[in-house]
C-alpha positions in Angstrom: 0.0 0.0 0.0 2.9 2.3 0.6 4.4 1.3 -2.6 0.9 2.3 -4.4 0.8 5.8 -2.5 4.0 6.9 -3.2 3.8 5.8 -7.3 0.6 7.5 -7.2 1.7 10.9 -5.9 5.3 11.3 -7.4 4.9 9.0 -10.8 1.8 11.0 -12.5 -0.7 9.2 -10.7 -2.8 6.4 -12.4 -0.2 6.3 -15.3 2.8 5.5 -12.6 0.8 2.8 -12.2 1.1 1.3 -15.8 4.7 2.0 -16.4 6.0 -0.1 -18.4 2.7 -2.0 -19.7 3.4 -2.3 -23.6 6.4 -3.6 -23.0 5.2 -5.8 -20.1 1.9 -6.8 -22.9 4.7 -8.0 -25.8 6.7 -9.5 -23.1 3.6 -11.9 -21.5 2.5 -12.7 -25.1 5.9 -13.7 -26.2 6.8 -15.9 -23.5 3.5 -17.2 -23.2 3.0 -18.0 -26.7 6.6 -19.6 -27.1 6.3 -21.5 -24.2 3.2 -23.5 -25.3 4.5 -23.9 -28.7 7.3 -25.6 -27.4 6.2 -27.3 -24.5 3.2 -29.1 -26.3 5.5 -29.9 -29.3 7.8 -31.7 -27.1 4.5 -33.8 -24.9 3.5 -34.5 -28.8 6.7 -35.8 -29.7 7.7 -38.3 -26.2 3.9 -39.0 -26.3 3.1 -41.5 -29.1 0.3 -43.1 -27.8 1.6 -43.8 -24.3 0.8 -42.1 -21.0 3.3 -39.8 -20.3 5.6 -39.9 -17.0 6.3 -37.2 -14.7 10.0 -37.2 -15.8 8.4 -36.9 -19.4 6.6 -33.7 -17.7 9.6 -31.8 -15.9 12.1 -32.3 -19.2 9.8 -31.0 -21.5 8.9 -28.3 -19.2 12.4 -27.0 -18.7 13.7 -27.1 -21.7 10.6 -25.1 -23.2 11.1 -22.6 -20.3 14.8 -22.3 -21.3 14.1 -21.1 -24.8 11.6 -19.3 -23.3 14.0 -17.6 -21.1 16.6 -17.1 -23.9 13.9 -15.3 -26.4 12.3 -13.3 -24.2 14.9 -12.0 -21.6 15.8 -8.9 -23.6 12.4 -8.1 -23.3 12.2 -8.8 -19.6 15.2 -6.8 -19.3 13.2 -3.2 -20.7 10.4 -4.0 -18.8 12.0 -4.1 -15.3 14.0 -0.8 -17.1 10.8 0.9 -17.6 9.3 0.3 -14.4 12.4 1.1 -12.0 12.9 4.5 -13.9 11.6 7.3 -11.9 10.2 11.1 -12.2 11.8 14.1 -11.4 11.2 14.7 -7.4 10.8 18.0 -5.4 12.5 15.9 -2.7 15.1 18.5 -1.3 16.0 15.6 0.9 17.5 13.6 -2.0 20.9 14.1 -2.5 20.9 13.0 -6.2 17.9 13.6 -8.3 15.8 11.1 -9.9 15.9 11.5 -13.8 13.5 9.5 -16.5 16.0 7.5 -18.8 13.8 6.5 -21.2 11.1 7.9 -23.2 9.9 4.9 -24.1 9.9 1.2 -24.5 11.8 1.4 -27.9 14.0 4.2 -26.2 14.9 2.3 -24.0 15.8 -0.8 -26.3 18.3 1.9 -28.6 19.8 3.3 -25.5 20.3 0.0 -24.1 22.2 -1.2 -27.2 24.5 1.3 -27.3 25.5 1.5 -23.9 25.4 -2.0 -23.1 25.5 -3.7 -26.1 24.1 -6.9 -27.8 25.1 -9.4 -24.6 23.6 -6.2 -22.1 20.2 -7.4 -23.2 20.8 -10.4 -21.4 21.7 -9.4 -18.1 20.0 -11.4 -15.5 19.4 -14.8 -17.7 21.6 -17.1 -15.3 19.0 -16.5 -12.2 16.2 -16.4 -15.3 17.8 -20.0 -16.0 17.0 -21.1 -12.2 13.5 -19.4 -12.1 12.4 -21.7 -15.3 12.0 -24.1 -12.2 8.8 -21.8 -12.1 7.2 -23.2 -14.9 8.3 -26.5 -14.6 6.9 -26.4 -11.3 3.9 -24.7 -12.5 3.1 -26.8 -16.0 4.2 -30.3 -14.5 1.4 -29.4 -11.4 -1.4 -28.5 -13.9 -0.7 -31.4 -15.6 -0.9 -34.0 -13.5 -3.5 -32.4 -11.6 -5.7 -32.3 -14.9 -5.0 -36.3 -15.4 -5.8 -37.1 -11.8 -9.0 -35.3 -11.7 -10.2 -36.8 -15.5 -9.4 -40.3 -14.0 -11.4 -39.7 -10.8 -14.3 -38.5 -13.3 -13.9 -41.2 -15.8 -14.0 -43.8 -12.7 -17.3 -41.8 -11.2 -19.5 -42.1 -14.4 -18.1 -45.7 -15.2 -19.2 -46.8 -11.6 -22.5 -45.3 -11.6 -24.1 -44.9 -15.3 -21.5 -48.0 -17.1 -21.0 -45.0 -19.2 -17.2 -45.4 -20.8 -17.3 -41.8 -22.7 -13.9 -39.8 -21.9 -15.3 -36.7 -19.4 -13.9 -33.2 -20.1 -12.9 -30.1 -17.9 -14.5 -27.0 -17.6 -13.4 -23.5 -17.0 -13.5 -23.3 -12.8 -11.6 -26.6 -13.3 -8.9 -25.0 -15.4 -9.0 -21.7 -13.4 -8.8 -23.3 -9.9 -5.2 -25.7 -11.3 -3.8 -23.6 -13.0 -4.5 -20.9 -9.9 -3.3 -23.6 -7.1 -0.5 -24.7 -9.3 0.9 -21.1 -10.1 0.9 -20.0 -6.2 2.9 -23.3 -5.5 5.5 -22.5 -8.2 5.8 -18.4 -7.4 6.7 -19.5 -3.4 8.6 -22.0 -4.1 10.9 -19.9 -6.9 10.0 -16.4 -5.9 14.1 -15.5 -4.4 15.2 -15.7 -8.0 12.6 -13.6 -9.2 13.9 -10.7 -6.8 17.3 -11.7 -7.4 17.0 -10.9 -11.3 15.2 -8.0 -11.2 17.9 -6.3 -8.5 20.2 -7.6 -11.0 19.0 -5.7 -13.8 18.4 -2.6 -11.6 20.0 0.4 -13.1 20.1 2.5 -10.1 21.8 -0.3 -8.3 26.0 -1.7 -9.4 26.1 -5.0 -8.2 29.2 -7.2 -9.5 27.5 -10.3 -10.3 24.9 -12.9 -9.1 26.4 -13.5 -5.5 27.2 -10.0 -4.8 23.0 -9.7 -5.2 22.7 -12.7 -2.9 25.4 -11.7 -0.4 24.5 -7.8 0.2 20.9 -8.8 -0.1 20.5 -11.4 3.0 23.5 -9.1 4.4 21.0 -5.8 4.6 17.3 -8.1 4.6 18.2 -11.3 5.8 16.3 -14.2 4.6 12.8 -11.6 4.3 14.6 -9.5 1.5 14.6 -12.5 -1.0 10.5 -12.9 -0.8 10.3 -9.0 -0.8 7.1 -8.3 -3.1 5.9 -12.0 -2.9 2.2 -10.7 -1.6 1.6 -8.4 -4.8 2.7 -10.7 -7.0 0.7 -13.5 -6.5 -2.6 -11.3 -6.1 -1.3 -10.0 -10.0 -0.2 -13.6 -11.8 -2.5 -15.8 -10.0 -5.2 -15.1 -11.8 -3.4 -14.0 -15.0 -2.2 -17.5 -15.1 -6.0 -18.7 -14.7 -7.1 -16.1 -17.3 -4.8 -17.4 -19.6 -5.3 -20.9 -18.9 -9.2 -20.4 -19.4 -8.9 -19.1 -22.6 -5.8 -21.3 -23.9 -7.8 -24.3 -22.9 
């Protein structure tokens, strides 16, 4: 709430609040689109007509997350850019003032590039290769959750009506596993969220991945790595049953 009062009042008001959202749109779509494309091709292609295992599950999961991770970091990268930038502050308290970087999303990409250069835009993918775990977590949950409920529907109607016909799902079943499955996955692979995203902080010069880690449980102890955890899950929890619904 403190976060939300103070964006309000020195970031423009209601627009503070959308910083970075184009971006943060082409970004989602991306990753979400490329995921599914390559996660189902690879269930397709170790499925062939047999039941699939859960190593079957967490393999293709990973390695879909990880090309995932490698297309759309750049991305990733302006968005967290665009939303840690700040407005010029009356603060007299401030010692330094607070200056706008970027104009816009595509500013920010040029100026980016030319400071940073080609490998810049990928600052932050080795914790991005650890929070994959995410969607592994995430996808191999729904998954299995999906097949265990079909079977205990399957075995209902058999049992009462003889009836063999394969059931399907409907939406609140999609909503509610892919909801439960997405709030396990966010806990459980939340630290390397933050880590990344003070990683790829401009306003902070950290050395590398274990500096983050070091001055971060140094100054926050063990608190400081599920630091936003509470506002994210109200945001992706049901983005991820939104997206389910309609994917499905």
């Amino acid at each position: 709430l403190d976060t939300v009062r103070n964006v309000y009042r020195t970031e423009n008001g209601v627009r503070g609040l959308y910083r970075g959202l184009v971006i943060n749109t082409v970004a989602s779509g991306t990753a979400w689109g490329s995921y599914f494309l390559i996660y189902n091709a690879l269930k397709e292609q170790h499925r062939q007509n047999k039941s699939l295992s859960v190593v079957n599950y967490t393999l293709d999961a990973t390695i879909a997350g990880m090309v995932t991770i490698m297309i759309t970091n750049p991305l990733f990268l302006i968005k967290t850019r665009m939303c840690l930038q700040y407005s010029m502050t009356s603060e007299t308290s401030s010692s330094t003032a607070r200056v706008v970087k970027y104009t816009s999303s595509w500013h920010a990409f040029k100026t980016l590039i030319r400071t940073d250069g080609l490998m810049g835009m990928y600052k932050g993918i080795v914790p991005g290769f650890f929070g994959t775990i995410n969607g592994t977590i995430q996808m191999v949950t729904y998954d299995l959750m999906k097949e265990w409920w079909l079977r205990r529907l399957n075995r209902r109607k058999a049992a009462n009506s003889g009836d063999a016909t394969p059931q399907s799902l409907n939406s609140f079943h999609y909503s509610l596993f892919s909801g439960l499955s997405k709030i396990l996955a966010v806990t459980c692979t939340y630290p390397f969220q933050v880590i990344r995203i003070r990683f790829q902080d401009q306003h902070q010069n950290y050395a590398n991945i274990v500096d983050v880690v070091r001055k971060t449980f140094r100054n926050e102890k063990f608190y400081g790595f599920y630091k936003g955890l509470i506002p994210c899950l109200l945001r992706v929890t049901p983005a991820a049953s939104l997206t389910f619904i309609v994917y499905e």
